[in-house]
Steps between C-alpha positions, in 0.01 A plus 500: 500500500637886564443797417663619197646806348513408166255755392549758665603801334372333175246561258355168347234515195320215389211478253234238645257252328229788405809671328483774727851682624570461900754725622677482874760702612624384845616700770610354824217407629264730284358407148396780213301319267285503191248322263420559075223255430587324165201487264191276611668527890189671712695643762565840497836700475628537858796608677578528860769516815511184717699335787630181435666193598736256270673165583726263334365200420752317264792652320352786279150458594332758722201474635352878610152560692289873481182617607369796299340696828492809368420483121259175431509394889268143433817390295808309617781368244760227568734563258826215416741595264732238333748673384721122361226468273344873417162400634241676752180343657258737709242404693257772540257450808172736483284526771133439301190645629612509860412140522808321341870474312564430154843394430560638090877285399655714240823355326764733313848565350751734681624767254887497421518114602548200270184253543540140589352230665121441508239747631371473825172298458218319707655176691369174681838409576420520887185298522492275772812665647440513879718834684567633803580864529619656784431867509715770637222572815568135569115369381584166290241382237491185293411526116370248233390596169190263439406617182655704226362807623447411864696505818420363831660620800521432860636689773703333764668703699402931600204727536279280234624176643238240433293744146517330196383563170515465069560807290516589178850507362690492166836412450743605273856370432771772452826279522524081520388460874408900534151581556286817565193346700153775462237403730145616580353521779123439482361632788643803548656739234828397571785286278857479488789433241811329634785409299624125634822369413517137484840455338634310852201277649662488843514859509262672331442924470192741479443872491178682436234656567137544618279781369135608582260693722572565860316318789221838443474398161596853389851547361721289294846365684745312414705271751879313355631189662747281449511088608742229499315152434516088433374266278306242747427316191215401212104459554234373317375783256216561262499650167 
């Protein structure tokens, strides 16, 4: 996966599933951006200035990541933007009560584009599947997902070596063998959204990133990553 430049210098609109209007214009590396609720949406009308990050996942989709530090700083978005099909999903992670994340998954249609293909949507297509990822500080970690909405991990190798743990985490399929993988940390307020390619099961891709409160527990940050990983196989799963 690298970074990409397709949007830069680009403004993209898209109207989401509330029917509100999401405007990005894309600098560089900066991102102007704002939000129109549609009727019944109970967010408010927003706007704001933003450094960002985008990578290239697959030709024509994008996958961009922002935290909103200055404007609503509790909220992170991982935007991808397919621009083959004219479709959008954002994952919006919010920072509740100091205590935990909620991951909000917000399909929509890119203005100016033709639509095709099916909307992103919910996915068990990786239960069972065991990974290994292999991060970029070196610290490896084996995956299963042992229920629909569950995913067990190990690590192996790195500062954690030897932690493991189950989190919360809901998939959704953007592309045959695409997937953006939210998960949920339960004891601390803490969750990440990484977007795994599994197109080539020798050699599989991952970017993302992790969002929520510092070590003192007082101010939102966000941390990207990227990992290169293998399929070890199938387990036994639940459902």
């Amino acid at each position: 996966m690298t970074r990409h430049s397709t949007v830069a210098g680009r403004e993209i609109v898209f109207t989401n599933s509330y029917g509100s209007r999401v405007v990005h214009r894309f600098g560089a590396t900066i991102l102007d951006w704002s939000y129109e609720p549609g009727p019944g949406d109970p967010h408010p009308a927003l706007s704001g200035r933003d450094d960002y990050e985008a990578f290239e996942i697959a030709d024509g989709l994008v996958y961009t990541q922002f935290h909103h530090q200055v404007d609503v700083p509790d909220v992170a978005v991982s935007l991808v933007l397919d621009f083959d099909h004219g479709r959008s999903l954002a994952v919006v992670s919010t920072i509740e009560d100091r205590a935990r994340v909620r991951h909000t998954f917000l399909p929509g249609l890119i203005e100016g584009l033709a639509t095709s293909g099916t909307e992103p949507a919910p996915t068990a297509a990786l239960l069972g599947r065991r990974v290994r990822w292999t991060y970029g500080d070196g610290s490896r970690y084996e995956h299963v997902h042992v229920e629909p909405n569950a995913n067990s991990w190990r690590c192996v190798s790195g500062p954690s070596a030897g932690l493991t743990g189950t989190d919360e985490c809901t998939t959704y399929e953007l592309r045959p063998e695409i997937y953006v993988l939210a998960a949920r940390e339960k004891a601390a307020p803490s969750a990440s959204v990484t977007i795994a390619d599994h197109r080539d099961l020798a050699a599989l891709r991952a970017y993302g990133a992790v969002f929520g409160l510092d070590r003192t527990g007082a101010q939102p940050t966000q941390h990207t990553f990227g990992a290169a990983g293998e399929l070890l196989g199938h387990t036994a799963t639940t459902v």
